[in-house]
PDB file of the backbone (N, CA, C, O) and the ligand in Angstrom, with CONECT records:
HET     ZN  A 101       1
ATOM      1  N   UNK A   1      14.582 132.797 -71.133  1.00  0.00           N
ATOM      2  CA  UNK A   1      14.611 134.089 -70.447  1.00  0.00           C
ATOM      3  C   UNK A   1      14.265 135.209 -71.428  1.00  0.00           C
ATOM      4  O   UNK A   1      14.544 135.117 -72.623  1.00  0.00           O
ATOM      5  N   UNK A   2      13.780 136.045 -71.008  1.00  0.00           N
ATOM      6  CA  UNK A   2      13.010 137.287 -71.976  1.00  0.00           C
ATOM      7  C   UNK A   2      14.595 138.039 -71.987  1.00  0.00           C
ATOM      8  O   UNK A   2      15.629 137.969 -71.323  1.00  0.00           O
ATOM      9  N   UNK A   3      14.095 138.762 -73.132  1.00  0.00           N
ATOM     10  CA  UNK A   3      15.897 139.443 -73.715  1.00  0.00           C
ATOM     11  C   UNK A   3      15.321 140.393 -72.533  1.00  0.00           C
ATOM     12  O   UNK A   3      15.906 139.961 -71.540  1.00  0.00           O
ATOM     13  N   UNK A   4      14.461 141.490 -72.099  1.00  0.00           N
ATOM     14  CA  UNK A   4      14.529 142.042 -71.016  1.00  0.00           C
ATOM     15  C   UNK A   4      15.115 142.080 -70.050  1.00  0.00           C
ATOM     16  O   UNK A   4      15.738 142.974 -69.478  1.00  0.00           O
ATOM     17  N   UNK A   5      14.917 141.064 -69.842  1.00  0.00           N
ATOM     18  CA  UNK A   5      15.184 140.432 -68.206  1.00  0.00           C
ATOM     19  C   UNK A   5      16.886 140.230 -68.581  1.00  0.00           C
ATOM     20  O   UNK A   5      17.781 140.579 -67.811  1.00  0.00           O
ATOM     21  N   UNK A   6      17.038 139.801 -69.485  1.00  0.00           N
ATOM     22  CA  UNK A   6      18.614 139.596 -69.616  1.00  0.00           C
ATOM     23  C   UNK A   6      19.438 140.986 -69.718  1.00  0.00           C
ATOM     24  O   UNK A   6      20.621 140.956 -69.378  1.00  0.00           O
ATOM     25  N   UNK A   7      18.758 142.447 -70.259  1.00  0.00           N
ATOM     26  CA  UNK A   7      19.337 143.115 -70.650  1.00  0.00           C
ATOM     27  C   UNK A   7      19.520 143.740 -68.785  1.00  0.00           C
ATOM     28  O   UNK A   7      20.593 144.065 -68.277  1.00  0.00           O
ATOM     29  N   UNK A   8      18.281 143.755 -68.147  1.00  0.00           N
ATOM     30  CA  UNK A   8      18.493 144.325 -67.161  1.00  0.00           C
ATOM     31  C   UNK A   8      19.429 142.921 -65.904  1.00  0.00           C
ATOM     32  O   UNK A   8      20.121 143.278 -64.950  1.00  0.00           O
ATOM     33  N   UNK A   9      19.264 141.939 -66.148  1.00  0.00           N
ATOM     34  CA  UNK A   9      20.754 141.591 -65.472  1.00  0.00           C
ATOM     35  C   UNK A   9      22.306 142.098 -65.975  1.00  0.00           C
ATOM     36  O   UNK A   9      23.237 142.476 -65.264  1.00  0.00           O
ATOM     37  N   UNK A  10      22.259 142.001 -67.077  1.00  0.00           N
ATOM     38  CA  UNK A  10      23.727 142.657 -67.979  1.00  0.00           C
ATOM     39  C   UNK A  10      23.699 143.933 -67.123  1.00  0.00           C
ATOM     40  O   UNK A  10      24.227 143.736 -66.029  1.00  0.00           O
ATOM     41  N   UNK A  11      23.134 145.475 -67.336  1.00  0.00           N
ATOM     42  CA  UNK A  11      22.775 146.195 -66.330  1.00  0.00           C
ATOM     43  C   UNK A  11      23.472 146.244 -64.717  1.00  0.00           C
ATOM     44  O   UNK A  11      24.338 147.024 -64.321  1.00  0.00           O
ATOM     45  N   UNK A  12      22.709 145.019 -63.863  1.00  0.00           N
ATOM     46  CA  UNK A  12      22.742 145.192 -62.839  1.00  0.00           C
ATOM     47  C   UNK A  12      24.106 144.746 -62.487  1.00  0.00           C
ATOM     48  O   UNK A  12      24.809 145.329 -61.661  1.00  0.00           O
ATOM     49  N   UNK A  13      24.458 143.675 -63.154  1.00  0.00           N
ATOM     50  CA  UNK A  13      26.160 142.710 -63.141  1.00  0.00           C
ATOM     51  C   UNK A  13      27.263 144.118 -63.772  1.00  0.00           C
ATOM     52  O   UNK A  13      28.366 144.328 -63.267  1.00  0.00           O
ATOM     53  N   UNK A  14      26.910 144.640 -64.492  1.00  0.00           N
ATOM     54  CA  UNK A  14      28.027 145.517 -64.721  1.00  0.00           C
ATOM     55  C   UNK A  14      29.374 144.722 -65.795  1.00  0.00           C
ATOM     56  O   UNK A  14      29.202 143.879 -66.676  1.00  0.00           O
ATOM     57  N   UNK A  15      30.813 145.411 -65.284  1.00  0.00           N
ATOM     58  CA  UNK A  15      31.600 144.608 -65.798  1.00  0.00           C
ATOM     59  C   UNK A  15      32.402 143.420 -65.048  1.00  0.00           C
ATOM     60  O   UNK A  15      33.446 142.933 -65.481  1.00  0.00           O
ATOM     61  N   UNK A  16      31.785 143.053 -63.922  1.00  0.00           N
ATOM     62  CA  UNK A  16      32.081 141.797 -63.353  1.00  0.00           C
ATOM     63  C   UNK A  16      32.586 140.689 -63.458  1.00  0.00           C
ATOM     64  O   UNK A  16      31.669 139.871 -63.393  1.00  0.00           O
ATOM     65  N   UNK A  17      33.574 140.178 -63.591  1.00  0.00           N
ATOM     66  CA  UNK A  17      33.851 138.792 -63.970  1.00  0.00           C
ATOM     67  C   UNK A  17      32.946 137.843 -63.908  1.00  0.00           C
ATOM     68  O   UNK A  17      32.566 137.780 -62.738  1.00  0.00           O
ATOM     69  N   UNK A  18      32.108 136.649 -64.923  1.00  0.00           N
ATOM     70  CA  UNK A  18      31.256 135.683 -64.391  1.00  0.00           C
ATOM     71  C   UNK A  18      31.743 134.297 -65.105  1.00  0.00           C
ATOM     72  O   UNK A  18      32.262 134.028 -66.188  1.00  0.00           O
ATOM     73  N   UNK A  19      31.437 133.752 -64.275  1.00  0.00           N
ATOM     74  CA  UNK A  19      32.099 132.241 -64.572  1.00  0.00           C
ATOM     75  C   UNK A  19      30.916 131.569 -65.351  1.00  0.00           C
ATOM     76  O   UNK A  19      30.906 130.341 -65.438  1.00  0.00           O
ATOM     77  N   UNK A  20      29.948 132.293 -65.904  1.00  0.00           N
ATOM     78  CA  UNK A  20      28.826 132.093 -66.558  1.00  0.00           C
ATOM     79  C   UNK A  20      27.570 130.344 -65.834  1.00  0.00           C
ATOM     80  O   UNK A  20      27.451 129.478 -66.701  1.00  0.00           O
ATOM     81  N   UNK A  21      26.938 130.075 -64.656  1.00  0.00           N
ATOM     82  CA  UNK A  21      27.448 128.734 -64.270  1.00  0.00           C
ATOM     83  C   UNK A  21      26.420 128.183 -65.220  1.00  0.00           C
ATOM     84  O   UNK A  21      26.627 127.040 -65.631  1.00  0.00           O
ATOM     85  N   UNK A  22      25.115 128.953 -65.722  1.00  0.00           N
ATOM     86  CA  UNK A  22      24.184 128.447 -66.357  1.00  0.00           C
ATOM     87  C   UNK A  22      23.871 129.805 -67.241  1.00  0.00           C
ATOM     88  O   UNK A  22      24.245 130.976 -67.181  1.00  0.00           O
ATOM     89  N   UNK A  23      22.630 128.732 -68.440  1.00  0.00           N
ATOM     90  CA  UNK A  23      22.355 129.377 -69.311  1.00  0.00           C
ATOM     91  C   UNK A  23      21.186 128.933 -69.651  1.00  0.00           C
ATOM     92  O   UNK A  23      20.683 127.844 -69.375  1.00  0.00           O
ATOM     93  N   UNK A  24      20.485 130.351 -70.645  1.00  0.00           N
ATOM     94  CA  UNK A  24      19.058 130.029 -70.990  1.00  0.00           C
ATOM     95  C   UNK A  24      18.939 130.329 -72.152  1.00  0.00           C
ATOM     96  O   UNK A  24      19.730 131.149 -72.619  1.00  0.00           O
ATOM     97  N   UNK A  25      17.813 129.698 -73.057  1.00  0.00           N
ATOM     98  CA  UNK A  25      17.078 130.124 -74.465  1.00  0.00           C
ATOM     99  C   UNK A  25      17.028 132.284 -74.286  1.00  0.00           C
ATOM    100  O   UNK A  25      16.889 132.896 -73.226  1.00  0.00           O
ATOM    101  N   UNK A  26      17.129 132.655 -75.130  1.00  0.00           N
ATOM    102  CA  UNK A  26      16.670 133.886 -75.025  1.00  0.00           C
ATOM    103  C   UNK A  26      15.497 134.799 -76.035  1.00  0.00           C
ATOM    104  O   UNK A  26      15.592 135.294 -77.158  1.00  0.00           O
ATOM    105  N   UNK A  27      14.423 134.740 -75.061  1.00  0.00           N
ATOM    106  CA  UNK A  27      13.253 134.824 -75.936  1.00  0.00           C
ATOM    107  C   UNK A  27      12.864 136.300 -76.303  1.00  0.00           C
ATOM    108  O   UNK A  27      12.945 137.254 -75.529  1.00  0.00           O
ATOM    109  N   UNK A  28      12.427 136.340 -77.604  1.00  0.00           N
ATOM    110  CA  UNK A  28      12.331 137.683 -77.913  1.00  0.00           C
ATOM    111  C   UNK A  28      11.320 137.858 -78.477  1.00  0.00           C
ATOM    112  O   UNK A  28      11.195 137.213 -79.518  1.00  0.00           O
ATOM    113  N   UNK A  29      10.058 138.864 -78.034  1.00  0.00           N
ATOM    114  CA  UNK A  29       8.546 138.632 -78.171  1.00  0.00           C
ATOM    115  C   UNK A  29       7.660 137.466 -78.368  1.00  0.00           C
ATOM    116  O   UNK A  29       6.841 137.105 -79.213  1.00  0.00           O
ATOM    117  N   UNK A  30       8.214 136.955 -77.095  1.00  0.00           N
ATOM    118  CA  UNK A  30       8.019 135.147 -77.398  1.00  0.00           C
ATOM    119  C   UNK A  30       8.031 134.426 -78.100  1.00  0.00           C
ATOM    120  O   UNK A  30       7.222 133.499 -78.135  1.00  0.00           O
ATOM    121  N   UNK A  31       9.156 134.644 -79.073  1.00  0.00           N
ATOM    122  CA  UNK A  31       9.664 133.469 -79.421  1.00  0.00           C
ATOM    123  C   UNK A  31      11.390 133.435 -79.443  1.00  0.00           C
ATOM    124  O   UNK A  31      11.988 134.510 -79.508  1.00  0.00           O
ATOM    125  N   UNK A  32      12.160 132.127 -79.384  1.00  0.00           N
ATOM    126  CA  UNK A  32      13.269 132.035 -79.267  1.00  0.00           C
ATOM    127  C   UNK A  32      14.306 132.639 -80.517  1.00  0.00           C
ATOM    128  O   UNK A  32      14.306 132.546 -81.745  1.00  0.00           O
ATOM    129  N   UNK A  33      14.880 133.076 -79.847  1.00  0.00           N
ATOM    130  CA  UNK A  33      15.880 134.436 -80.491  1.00  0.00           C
ATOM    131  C   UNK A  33      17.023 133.252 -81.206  1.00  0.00           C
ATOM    132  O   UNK A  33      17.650 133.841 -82.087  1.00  0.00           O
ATOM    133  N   UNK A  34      17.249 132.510 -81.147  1.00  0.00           N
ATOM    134  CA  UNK A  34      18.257 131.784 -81.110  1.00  0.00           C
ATOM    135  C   UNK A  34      20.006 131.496 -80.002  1.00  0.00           C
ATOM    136  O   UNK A  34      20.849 130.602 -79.925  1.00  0.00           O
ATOM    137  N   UNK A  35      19.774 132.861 -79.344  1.00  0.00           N
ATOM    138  CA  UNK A  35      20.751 132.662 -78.594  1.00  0.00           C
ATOM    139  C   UNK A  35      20.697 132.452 -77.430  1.00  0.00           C
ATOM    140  O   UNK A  35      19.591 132.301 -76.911  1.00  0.00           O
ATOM    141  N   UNK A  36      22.127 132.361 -76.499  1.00  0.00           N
ATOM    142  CA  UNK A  36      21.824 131.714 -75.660  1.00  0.00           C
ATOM    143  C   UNK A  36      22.335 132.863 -74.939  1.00  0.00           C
ATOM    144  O   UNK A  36      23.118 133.654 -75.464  1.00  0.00           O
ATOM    145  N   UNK A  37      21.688 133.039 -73.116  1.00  0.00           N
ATOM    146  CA  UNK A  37      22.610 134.190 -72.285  1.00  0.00           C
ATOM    147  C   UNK A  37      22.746 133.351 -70.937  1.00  0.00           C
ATOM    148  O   UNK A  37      22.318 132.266 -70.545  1.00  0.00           O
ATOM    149  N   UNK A  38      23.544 134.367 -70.411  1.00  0.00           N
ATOM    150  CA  UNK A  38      23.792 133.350 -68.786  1.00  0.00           C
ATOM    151  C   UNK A  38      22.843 133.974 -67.881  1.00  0.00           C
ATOM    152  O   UNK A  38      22.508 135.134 -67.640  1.00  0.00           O
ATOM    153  N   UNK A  39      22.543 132.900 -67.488  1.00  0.00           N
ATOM    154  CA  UNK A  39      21.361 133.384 -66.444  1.00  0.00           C
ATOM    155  C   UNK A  39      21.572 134.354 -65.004  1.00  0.00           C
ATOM    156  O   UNK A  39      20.743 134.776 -64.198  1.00  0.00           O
ATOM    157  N   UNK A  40      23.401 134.528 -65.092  1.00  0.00           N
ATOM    158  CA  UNK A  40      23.405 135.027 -64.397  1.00  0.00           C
ATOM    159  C   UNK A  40      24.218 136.390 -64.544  1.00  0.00           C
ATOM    160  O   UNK A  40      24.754 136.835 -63.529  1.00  0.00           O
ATOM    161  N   UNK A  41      24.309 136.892 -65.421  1.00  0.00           N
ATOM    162  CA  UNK A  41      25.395 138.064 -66.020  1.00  0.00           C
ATOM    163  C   UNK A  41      24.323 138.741 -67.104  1.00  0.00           C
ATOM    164  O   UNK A  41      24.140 139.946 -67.280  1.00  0.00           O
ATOM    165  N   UNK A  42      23.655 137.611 -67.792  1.00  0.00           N
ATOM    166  CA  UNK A  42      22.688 138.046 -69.282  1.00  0.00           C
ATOM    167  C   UNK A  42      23.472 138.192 -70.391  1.00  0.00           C
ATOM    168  O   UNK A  42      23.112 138.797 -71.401  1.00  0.00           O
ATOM    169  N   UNK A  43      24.424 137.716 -70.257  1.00  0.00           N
ATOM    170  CA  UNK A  43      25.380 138.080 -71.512  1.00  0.00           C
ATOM    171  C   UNK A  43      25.346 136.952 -72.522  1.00  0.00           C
ATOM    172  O   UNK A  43      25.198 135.778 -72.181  1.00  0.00           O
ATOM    173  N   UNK A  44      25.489 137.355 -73.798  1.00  0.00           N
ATOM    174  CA  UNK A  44      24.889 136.425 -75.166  1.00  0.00           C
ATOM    175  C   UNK A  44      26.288 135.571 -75.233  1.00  0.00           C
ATOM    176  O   UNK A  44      27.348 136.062 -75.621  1.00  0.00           O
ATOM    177  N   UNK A  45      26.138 134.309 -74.826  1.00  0.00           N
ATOM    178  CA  UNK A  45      26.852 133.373 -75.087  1.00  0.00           C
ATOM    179  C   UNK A  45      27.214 132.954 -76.119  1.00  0.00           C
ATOM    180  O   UNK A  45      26.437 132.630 -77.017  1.00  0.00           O
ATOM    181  N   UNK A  46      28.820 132.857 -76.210  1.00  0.00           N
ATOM    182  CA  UNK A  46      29.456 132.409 -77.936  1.00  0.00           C
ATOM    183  C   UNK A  46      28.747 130.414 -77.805  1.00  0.00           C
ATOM    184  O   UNK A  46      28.071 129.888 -76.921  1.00  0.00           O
ATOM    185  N   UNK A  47      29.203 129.950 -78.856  1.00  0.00           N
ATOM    186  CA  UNK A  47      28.924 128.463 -78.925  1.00  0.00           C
ATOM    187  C   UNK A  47      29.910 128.255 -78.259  1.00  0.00           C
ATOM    188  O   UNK A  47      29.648 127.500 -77.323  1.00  0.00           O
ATOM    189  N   UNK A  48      31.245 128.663 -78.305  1.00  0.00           N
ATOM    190  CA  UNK A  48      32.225 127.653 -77.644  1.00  0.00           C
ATOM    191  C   UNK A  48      32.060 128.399 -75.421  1.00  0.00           C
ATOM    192  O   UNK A  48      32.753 128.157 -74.433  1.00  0.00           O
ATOM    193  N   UNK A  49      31.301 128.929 -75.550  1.00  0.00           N
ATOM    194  CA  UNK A  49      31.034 129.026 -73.854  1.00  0.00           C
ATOM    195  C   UNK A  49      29.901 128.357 -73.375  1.00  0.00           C
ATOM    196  O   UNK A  49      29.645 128.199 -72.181  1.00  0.00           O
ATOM    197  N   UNK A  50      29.089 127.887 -74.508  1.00  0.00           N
ATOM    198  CA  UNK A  50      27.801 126.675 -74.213  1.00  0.00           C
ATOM    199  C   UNK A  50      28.217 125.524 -73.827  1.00  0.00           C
ATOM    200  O   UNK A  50      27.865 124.777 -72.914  1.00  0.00           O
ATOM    201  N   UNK A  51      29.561 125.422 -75.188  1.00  0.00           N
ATOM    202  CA  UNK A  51      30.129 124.053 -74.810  1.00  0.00           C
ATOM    203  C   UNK A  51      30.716 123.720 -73.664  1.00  0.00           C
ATOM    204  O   UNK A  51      30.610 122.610 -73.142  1.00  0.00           O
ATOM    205  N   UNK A  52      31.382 124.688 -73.205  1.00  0.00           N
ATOM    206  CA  UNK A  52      32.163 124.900 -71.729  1.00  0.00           C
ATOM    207  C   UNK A  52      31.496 124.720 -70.541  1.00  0.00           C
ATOM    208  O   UNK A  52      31.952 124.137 -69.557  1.00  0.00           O
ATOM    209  N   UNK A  53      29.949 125.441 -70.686  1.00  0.00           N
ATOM    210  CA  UNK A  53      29.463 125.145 -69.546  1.00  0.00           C
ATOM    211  C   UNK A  53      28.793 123.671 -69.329  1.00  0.00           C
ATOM    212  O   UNK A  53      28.826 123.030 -68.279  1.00  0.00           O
ATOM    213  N   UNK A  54      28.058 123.202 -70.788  1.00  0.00           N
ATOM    214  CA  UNK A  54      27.682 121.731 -71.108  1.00  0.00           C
ATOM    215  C   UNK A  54      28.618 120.953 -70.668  1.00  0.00           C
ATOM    216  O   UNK A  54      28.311 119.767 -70.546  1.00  0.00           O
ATOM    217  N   UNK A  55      30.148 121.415 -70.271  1.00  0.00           N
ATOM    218  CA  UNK A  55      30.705 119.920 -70.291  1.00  0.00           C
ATOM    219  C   UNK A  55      31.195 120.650 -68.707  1.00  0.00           C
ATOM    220  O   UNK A  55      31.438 119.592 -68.127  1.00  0.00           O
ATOM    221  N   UNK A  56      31.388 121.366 -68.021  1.00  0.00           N
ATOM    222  CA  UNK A  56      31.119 121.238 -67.156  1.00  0.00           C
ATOM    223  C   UNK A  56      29.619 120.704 -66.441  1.00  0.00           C
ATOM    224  O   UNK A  56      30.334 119.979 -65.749  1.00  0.00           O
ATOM    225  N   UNK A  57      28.966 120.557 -66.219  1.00  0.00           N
ATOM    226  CA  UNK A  57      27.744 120.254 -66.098  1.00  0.00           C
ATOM    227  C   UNK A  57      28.036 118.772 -65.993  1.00  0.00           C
ATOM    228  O   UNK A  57      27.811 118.205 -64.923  1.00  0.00           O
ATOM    229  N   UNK A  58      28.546 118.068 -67.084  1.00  0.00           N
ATOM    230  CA  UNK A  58      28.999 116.830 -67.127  1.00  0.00           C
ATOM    231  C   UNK A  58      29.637 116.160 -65.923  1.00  0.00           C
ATOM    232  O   UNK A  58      29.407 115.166 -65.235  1.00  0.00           O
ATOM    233  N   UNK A  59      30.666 117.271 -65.971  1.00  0.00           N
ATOM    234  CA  UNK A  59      31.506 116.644 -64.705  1.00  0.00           C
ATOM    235  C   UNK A  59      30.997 116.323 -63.880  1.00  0.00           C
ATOM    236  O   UNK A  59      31.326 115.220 -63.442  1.00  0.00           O
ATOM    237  N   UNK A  60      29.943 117.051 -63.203  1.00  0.00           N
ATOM    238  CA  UNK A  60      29.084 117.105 -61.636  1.00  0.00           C
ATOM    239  C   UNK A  60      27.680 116.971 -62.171  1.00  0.00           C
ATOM    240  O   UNK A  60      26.890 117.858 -62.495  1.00  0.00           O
ATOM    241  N   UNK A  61      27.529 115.434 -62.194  1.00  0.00           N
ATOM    242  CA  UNK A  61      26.089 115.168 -62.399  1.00  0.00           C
ATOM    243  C   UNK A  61      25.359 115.220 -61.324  1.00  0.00           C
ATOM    244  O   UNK A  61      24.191 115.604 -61.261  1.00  0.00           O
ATOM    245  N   UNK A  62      26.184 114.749 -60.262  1.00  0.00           N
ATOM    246  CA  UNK A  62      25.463 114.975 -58.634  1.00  0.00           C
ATOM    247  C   UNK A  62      24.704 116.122 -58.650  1.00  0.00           C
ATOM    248  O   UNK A  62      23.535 116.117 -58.265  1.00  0.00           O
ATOM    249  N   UNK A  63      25.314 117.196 -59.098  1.00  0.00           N
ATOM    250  CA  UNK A  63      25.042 118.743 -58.943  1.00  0.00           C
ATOM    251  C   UNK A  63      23.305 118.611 -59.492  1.00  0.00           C
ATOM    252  O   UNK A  63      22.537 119.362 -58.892  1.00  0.00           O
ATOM    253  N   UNK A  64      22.784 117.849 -60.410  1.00  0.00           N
ATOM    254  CA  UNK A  64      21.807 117.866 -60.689  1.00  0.00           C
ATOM    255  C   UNK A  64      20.596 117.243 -59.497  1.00  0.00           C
ATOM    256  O   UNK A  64      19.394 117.504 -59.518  1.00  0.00           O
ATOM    257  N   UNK A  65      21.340 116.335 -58.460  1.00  0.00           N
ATOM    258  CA  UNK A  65      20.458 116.204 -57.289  1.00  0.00           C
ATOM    259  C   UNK A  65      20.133 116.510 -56.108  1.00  0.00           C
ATOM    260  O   UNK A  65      19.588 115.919 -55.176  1.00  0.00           O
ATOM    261  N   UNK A  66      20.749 118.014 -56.366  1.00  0.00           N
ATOM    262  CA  UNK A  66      21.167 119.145 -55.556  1.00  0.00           C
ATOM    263  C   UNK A  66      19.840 119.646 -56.127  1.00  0.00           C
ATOM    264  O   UNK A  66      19.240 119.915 -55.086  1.00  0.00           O
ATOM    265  N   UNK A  67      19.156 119.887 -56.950  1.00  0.00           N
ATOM    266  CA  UNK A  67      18.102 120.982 -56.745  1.00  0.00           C
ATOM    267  C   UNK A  67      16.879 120.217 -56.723  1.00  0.00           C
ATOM    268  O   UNK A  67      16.710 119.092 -57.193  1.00  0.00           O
ATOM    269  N   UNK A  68      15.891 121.083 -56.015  1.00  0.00           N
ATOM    270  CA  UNK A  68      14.912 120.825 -55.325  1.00  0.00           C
ATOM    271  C   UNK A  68      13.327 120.809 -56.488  1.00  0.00           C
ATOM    272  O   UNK A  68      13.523 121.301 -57.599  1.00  0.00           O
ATOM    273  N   UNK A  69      12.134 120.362 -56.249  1.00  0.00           N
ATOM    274  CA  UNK A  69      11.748 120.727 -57.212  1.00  0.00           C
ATOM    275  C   UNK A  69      10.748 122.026 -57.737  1.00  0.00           C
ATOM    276  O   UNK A  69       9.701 121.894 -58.371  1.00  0.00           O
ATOM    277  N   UNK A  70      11.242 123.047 -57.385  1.00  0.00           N
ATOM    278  CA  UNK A  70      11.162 124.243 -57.966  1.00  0.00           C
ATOM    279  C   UNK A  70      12.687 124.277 -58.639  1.00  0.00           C
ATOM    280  O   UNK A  70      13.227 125.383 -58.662  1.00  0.00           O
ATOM    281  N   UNK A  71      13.150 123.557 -58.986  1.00  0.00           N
ATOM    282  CA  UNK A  71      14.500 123.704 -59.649  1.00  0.00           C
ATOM    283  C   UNK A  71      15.699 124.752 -59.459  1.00  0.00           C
ATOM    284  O   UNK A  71      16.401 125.084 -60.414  1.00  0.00           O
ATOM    285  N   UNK A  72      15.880 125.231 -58.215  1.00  0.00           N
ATOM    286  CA  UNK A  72      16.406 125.801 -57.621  1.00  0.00           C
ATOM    287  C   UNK A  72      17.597 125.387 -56.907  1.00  0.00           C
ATOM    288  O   UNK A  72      17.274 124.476 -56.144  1.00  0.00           O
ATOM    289  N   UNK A  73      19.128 125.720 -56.797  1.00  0.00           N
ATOM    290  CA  UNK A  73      19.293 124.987 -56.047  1.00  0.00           C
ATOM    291  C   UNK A  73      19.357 125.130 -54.385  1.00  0.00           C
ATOM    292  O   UNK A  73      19.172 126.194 -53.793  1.00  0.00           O
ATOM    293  N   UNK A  74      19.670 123.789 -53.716  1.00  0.00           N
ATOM    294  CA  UNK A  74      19.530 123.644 -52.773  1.00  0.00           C
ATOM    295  C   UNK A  74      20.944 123.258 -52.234  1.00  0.00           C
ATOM    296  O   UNK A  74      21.542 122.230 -52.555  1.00  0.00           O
ATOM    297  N   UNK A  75      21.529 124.478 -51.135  1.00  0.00           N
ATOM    298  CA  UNK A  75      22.649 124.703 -50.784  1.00  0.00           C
ATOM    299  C   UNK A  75      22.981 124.077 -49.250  1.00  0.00           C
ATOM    300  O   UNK A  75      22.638 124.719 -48.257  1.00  0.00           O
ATOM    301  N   UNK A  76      23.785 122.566 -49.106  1.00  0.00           N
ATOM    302  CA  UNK A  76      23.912 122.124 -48.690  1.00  0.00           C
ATOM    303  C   UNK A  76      25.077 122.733 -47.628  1.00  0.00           C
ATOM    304  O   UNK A  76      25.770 123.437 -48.363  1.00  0.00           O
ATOM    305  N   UNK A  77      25.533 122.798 -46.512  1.00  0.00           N
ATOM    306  CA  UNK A  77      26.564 123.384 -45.766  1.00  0.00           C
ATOM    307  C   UNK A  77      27.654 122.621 -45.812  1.00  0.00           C
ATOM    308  O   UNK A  77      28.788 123.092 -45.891  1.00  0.00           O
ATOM    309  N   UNK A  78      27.320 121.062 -45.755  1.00  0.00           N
ATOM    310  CA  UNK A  78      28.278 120.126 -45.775  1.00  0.00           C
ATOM    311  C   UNK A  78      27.977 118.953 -46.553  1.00  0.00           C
ATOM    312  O   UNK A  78      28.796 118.038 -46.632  1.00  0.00           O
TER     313      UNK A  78
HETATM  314 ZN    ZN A 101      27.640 135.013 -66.945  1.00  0.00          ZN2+
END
């Protein structure tokens, strides 16, 4: 994700609580910055909240055949 794009989600999320569910490389004049932000807040992830979300992720591998392939997911009702 471009640090842009992350700064203006940080921005739009405010001070919101986020359960952070995913995360991305964060690229900075194309190339990788080294850190990591949530894809959905933009906020620069410590290592020990990578690990948190990595091992959640674990738990629910299903969750990975939930998305479609534009890699999106796909929200089942039941
Ligand atoms: Zn977040």
């Amino acid at each position: 994700m471009q640090a842009k794009k992350a700064q203006i989600l940080r921005e739009a999320w405010g001070d919101r609580p986020c359960d952070h569910p995913d995360y991305d490389r964060e690229i900075v004049l194309g190339c990788d910055s080294g850190d990591k932000v949530c894809t959905q807040c933009g906020k620069d992830l410590s290592a020990e909240e990578i690990e948190e979300i990595r091992r959640k992720k674990q738990v629910s591998p299903l969750a990975a055949l939930g998305r479609n392939d534009k890699g999106t997911e796909t929200l089942c009702p039941k």
